[in-house]
C-alpha positions in Angstrom: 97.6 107.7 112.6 97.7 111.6 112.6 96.4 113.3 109.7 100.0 115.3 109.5 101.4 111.7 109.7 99.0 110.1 107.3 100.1 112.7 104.7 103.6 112.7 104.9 103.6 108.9 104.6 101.5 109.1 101.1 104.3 110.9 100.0 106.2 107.7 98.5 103.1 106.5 97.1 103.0 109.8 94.9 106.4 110.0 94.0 106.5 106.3 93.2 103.1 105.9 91.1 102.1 109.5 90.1 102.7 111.3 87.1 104.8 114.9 87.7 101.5 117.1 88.0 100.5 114.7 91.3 103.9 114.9 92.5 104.4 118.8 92.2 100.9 119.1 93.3 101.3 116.8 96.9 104.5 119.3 97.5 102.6 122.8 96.7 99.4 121.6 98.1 100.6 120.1 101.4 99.0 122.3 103.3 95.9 123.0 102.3 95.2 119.2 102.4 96.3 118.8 105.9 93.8 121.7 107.0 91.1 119.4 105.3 92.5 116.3 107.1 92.9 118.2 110.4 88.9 118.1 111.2 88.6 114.3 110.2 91.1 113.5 112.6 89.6 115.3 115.4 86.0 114.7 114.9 85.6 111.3 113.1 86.5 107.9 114.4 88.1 105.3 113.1 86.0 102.8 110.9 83.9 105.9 110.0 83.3 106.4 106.6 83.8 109.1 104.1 82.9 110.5 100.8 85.4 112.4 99.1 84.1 114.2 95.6 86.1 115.1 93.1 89.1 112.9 95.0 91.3 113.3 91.9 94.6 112.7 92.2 93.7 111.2 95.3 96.5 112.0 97.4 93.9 113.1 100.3 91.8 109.6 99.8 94.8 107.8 100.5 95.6 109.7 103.8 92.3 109.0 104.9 92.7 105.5 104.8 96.1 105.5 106.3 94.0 107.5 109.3 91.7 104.8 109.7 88.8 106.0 107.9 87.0 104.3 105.0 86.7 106.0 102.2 84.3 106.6 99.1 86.0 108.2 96.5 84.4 109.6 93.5 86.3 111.8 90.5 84.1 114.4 89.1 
């Protein structure tokens, strides 16, 4: 999966289990977190794996899944 697609489908998992600071934040962050998805999707391969600090409130962790990668995720 594409990283814009991977994104966009994490969507319902934010609106359905996050709180309304996760939820405003996927909308008003969008982009920014698809420009740090963008280089993972064009330089890593699927199965790699991934360490993502400070992943809260893991909206980009779950994208990277949905992308194929495994991911490490630590909350600072």
């Amino acid at each position: 999966m594409i990283a814009r697609e991977a994104l966009l489908s994490v969507r319902e998992i934010v609106e359905r289990f996050g709180d309304s600071k996760a939820i405003q934040s996927y909308y008003f962050e969008f982009g920014r977190r698809l420009e740090v998805l963008k280089p993972v999707e064009e330089w890593c391969k699927q199965g790699s794996t991934i360490l993502d600090l400070g992943a809260q409130p893991f909206i980009i962790s779950c994208a990277l899944r949905k992308m194929g990668v495994q991911c490490h995720c630590f909350r600072c």
